[in-house]
C-alpha positions as CSV (number, residue, x, y, z in Angstrom):
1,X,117.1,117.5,106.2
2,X,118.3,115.2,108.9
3,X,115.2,112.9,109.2
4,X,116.2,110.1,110.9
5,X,112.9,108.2,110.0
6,X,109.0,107.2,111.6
7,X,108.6,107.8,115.1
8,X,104.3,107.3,115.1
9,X,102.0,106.8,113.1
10,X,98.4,108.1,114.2
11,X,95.3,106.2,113.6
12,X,91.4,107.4,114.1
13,X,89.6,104.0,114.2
14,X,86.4,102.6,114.3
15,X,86.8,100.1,117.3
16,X,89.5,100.7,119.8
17,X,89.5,97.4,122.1
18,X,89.8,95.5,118.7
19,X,92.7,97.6,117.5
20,X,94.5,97.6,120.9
21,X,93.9,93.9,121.3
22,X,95.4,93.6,118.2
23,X,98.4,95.9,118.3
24,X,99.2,94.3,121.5
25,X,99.1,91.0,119.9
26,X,101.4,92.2,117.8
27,X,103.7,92.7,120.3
28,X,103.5,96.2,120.9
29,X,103.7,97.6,124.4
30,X,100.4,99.6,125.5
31,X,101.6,102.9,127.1
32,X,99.2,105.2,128.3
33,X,96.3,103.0,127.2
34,X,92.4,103.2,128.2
35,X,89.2,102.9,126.7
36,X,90.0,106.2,124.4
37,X,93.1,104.5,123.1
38,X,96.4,105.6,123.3
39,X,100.1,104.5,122.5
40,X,101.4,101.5,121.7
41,X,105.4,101.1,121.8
42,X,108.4,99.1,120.5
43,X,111.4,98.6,122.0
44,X,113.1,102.0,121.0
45,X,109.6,103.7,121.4
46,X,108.4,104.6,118.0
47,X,105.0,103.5,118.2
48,X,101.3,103.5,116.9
49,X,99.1,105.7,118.7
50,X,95.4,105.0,117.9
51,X,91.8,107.2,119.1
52,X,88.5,106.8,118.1
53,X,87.6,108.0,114.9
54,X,85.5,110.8,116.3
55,X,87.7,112.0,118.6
56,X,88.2,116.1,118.5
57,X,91.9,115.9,118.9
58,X,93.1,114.1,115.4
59,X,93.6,115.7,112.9
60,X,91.1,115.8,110.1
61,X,91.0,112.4,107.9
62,X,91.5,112.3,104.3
63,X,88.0,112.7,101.8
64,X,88.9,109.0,101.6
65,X,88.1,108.2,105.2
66,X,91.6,106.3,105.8
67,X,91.8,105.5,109.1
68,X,95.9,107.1,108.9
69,X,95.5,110.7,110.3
70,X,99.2,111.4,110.6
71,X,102.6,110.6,110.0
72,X,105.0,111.5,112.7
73,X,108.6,111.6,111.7
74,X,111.8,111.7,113.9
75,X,114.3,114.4,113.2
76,X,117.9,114.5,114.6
77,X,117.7,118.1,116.6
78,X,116.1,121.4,116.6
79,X,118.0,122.6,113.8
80,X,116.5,119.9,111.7
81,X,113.2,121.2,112.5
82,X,113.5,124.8,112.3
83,X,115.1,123.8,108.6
84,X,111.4,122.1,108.0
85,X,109.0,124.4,109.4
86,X,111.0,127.2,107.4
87,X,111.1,125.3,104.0
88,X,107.5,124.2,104.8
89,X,106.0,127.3,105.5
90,X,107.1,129.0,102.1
91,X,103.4,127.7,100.8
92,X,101.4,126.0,103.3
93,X,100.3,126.2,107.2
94,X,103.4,124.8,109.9
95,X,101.4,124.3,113.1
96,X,103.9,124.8,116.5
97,X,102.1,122.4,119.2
98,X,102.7,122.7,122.3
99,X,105.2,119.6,122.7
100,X,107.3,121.4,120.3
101,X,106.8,119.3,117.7
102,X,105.6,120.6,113.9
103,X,102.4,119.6,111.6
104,X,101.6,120.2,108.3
105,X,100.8,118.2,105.1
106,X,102.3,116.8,102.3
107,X,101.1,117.7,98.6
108,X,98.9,115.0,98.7
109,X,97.0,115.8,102.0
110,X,98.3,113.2,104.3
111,X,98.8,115.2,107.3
112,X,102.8,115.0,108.9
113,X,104.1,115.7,112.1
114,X,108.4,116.0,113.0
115,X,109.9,116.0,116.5
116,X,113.4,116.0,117.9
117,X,113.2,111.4,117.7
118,X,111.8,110.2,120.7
119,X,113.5,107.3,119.6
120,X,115.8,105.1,122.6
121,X,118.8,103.2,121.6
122,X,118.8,100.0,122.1
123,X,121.4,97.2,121.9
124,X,120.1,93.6,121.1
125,X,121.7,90.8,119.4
126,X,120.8,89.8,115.7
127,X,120.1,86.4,115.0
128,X,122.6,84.2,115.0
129,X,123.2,81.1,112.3
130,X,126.1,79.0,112.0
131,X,127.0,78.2,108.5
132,X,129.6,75.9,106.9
133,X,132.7,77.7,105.9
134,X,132.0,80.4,108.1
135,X,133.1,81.1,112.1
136,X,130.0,79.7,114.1
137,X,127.9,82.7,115.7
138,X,126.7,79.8,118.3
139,X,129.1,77.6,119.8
140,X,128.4,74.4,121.0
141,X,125.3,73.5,123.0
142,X,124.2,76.4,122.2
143,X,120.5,75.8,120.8
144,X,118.9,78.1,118.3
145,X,115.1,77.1,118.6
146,X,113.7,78.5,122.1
147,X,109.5,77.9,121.4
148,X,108.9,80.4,124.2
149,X,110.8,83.1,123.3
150,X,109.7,86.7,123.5
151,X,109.5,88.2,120.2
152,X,109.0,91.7,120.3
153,X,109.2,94.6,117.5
154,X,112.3,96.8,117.6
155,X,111.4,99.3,115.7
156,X,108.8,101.6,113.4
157,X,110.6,100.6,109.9
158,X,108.3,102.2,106.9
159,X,105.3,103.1,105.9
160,X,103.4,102.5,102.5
161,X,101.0,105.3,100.9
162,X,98.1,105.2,98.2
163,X,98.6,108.5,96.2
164,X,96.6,109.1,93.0
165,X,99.6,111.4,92.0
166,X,102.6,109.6,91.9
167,X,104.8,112.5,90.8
168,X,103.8,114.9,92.5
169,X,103.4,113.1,95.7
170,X,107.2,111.9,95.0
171,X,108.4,115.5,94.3
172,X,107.6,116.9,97.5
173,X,109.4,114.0,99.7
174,X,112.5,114.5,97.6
175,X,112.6,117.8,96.8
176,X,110.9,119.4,99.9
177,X,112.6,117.4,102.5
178,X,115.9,115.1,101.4
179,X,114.8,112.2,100.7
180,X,116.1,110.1,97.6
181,X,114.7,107.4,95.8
182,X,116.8,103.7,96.3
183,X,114.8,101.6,94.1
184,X,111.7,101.7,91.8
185,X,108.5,99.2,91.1
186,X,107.3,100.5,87.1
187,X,104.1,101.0,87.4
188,X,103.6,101.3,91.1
189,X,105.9,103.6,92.9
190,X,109.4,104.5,94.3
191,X,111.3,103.6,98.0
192,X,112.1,106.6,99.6
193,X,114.8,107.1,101.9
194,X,115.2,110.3,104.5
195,X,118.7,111.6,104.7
196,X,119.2,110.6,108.6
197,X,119.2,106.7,107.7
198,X,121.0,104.1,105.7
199,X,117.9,101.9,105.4
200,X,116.7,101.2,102.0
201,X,112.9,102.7,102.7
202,X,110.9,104.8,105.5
203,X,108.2,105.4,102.5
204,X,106.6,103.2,99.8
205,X,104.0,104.9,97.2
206,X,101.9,103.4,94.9
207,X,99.8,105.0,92.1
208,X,96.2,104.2,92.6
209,X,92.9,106.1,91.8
210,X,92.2,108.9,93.8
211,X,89.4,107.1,95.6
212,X,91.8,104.6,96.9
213,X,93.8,107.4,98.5
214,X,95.6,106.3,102.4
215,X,97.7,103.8,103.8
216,X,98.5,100.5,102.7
217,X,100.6,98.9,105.2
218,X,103.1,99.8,107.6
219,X,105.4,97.3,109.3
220,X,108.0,97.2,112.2
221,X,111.6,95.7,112.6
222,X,112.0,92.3,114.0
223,X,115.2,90.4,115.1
224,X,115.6,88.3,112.1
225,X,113.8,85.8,109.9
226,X,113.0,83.1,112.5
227,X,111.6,85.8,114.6
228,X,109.7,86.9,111.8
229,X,108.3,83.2,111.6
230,X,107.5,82.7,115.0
231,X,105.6,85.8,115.6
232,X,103.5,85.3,112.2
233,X,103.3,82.0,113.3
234,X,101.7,83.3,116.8
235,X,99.5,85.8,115.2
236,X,97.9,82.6,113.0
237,X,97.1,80.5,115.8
238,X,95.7,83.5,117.6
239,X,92.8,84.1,114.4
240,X,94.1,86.5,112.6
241,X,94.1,86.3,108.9
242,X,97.4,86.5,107.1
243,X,97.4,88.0,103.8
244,X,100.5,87.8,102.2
245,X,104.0,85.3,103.0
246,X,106.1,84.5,104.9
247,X,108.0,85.4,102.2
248,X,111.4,87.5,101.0
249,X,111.4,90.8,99.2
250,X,113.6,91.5,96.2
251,X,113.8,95.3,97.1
252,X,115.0,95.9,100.1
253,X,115.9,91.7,100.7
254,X,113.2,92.4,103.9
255,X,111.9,89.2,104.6
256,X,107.9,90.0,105.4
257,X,104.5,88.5,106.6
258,X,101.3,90.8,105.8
259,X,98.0,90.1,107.7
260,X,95.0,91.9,107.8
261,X,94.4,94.2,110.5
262,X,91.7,96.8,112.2
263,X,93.3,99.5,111.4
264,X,92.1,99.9,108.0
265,X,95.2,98.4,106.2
266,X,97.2,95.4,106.2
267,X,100.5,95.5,108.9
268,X,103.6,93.4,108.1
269,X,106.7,91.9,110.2
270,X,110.2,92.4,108.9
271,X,113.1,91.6,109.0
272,X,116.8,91.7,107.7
273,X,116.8,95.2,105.3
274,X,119.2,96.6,103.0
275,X,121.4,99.7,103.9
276,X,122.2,101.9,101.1
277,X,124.4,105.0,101.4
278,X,124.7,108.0,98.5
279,X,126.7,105.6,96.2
280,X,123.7,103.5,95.9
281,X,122.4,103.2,92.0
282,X,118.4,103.0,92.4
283,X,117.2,100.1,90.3
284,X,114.0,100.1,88.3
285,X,112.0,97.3,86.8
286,X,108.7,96.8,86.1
287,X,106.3,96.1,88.6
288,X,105.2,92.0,88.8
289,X,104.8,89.5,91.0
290,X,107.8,88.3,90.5
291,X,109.8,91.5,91.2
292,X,108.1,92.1,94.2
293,X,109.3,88.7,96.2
294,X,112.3,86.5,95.8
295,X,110.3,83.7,97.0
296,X,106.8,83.3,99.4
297,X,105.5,80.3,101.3
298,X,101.7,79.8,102.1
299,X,101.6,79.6,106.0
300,X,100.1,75.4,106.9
301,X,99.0,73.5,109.9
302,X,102.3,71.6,111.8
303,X,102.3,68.3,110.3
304,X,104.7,65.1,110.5
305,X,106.0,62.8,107.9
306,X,103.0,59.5,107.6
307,X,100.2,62.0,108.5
308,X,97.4,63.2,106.4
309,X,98.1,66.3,104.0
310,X,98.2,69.6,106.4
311,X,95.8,71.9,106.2
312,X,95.8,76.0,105.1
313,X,96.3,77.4,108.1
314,X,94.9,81.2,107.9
315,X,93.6,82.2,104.9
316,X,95.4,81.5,101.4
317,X,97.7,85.0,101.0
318,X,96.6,87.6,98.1
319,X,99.5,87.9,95.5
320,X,100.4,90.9,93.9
């Protein structure tokens, strides 16, 4: 299956003005926005798309009230999705809408939508650093640090479940639709690839009890690390509440900021993740604190050497 990876993810929320203040805080771009909600875009146009939690269009929510009502993936044609809805609809419902896209559900009842990608190409620089023993990416006069520079998300980059069964839930993404496991937390859950990209996850799960059952997080692509900073660093000094980094992940080397959100989970930056093709060996190792991030820093006030302590700035970041 030639999934190429997230193209939306659909939301039924309690308070739309807070969760479209916040997603465009973010830095996501409001398309087709009003009071009801609507789409909010990065730069290639994946997007979160968010309506009030009563609204007759979504589809159902999970028993758990998540506020997740859909995952829309991208596929690469219509072959790709004729190859779904006929694999899918050997023992469940395919639904045909009528902007040719497909819904049904996973074995766990999370509710999943494919489309020929609306996804745009688009062709930005990385980050550059200069490094000893290494050609400079900037040459001279040429100054990294720009305070006022416009940060915006690239791309939809993964999503993160709650599933009370693990191995069934895992199953049906690998055997059902292509995608392969890179790496695996013991004890919470594998990365899960799609066939259509090299990235080392679309989907995180973790095990929890049933009750707990929805998303987690779901994060989007910045430009690099000092991106990642500055935006964080933005979101901080705008109130909201980070949760956990900046920091660096082991799997998946995705640096990462997690902050609390609206939307019923916790939303991340990140940046700088692993590509793994078929010759990849997945990895497995317990799941710990220490397996889970190279290295984190607790977000502070600015301060200046001969000045007084600086201060939490935010609130302290959970650890897992």
């Amino acid at each position: 299956m030639n999934i190429l990876g997230l193209d939306a993810l659909v939301f039924g929320v309690d308070d739309v003005a807070a969760c479209s203040q916040y997603l465009t805080d973010y830095g996501l771009t409001p398309v087709d926005t009003s009071a009801a909600g609507g789409r909010f875009e990065a730069l290639d146009g994946s997007a979160i798309i968010i309506a009030h939690q009563d609204d007759a269009t979504l589809p159902p929510a999970l028993p758990t009230r998540s506020m997740l009502r859909k995952t829309v993936y991208g596929v690469a044609d219509a072959a790709t999705l004729e190859a779904i809805a006929a694999e899918l609809g050997k023992d469940r419902t395919v639904r045909r809408l009528a902007d040719g896209s497909l819904e049904s559900s996973d074995d766990s009842g999370f509710v999943l939508g494919f489309q020929v990608s609306v996804r745009r190409a688009i062709s930005l620089p990385a980050e550059a650093i200069n490094a000893p023993g290494a050609p400079a990416q900037r040459g001279p006069n040429v100054v990294a640090v720009d305070e006022q520079a416009v940060v915006q998300p690239r791309t939809l980059s993964h999503v993160v479940y709650f599933v009370p069964d693990l191995e069934q839930a895992e199953s049906f993404y690998t055997k059902r639709l292509g995608f392969r496991c890179t790496d695996r937390l013991l004890g919470a859950g594998p990365f899960l690839q799609p066939a259509g990209t090299l990235e080392h996850h679309t989907l995180f799960m973790i095990k929890t009890p049933a009750f707990m059952q929805g998303v987690e997080h779901f994060t989007f692509h910045l430009g690099g690390p000092s991106e990642l900073m500055l935006a964080g660093t933005r979101l901080v000094n705008q109130g909201y509440q980070s949760f956990w980094g900046p920091g660096r992940h082991k799997f998946g080397s995705n640096w990462f900021w997690y902050f609390n959100s609206p939307l019923g989970c916790h939303v991340e930056y990140d940046a700088d993740m692993d590509l793994h093709d078929a010759s990849w060996q997945p990895r497995s190792v317990p799941m710990s604190a220490d397996a889970s991030q190279l290295f984190l820093f607790h977000p502070r006030d600015k301060w200046a050497p001969g000045g007084p302590p600086p201060a939490a700035a935010g609130a302290a970041p959970a650890s897992h």
